[in-house]
N, C-alpha and C positions, 0 to 999 in steps of 0.2 A: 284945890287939892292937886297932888300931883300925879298925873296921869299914867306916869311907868307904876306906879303902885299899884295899881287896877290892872293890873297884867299879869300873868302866872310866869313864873320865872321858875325854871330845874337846874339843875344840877345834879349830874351824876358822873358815877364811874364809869369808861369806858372799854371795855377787856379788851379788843379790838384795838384801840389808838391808846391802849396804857395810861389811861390819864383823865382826868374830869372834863366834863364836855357839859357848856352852858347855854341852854334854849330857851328860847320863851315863843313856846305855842302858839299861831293866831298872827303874830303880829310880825315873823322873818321865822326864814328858816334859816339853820345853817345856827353860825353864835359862835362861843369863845371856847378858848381852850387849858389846861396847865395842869402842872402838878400837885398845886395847892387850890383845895376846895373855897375856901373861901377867898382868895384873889380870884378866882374864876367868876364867883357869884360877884364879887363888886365890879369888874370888867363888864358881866353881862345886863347888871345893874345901868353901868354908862351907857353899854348900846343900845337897851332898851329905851331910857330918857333919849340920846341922838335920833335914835329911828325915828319916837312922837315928832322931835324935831324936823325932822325930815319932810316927812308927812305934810308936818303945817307948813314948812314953808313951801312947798307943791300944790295946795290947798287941795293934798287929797283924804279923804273918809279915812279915818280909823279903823281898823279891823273890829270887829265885836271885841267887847272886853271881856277876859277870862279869868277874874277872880271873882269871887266870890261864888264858887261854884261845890264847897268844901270837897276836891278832887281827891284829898286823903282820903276819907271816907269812902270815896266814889269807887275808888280802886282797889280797898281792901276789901269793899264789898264784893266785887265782879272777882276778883283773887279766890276768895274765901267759896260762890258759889261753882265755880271753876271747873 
C-alpha cells in the first residue's frame, strides 16, 4: 500500500495569506500553497509521497501515522462541546 495514503492531508482557506494552504500533520510542517483548492491538494499529495521518499532514503523512522483517526468527527465533536 501506499504510504502517503496513511497520512492526514488538509486543505484550507487561508484569510491571512488569501489563498488555500496545504498540510499534512505529523509528517512536515509548513506545505503548499494557491488559489485553486484542488491543485493544492494534489501538489501536497506530491509532497507528501516525496517527504516518505525522503525519509527512506535517509533510513530515517516515519512519523506516526495520522489517518485513520476519523478527525472529522473528532472536531466537530470538541466544536460542538465548546
Amino acid at each position: 500500500m501506499n504510504l502517503a495514503k496513511k497520512y492526514l492531508k488538509m486543505v484550507e482557506w487561508s484569510e491571512e495569506d488569501n489563498c488555500f494552504v496545504g498540510s499534512c500533520p505529523g509528517l512536515f510542517y509548513g506545505g503548499c500553497h494557491g488559489e485553486d483548492e484542488q491543485v493544492v491538494f494534489a501538489e501536497l499529495c506530491k509532497i507528501v509521497e516525496e517527504t516518505i521518499e525522503l525519509y527512506k532514503a535517509e533510513s530515517k523512522p516515519l512519523p506516526p501515522i495520522t489517518s485513520g483517526y476519523d478527525w472529522a468527527n473528532k472536531i466537530v465533536s470538541a466544536t460542538s462541546t465548546a
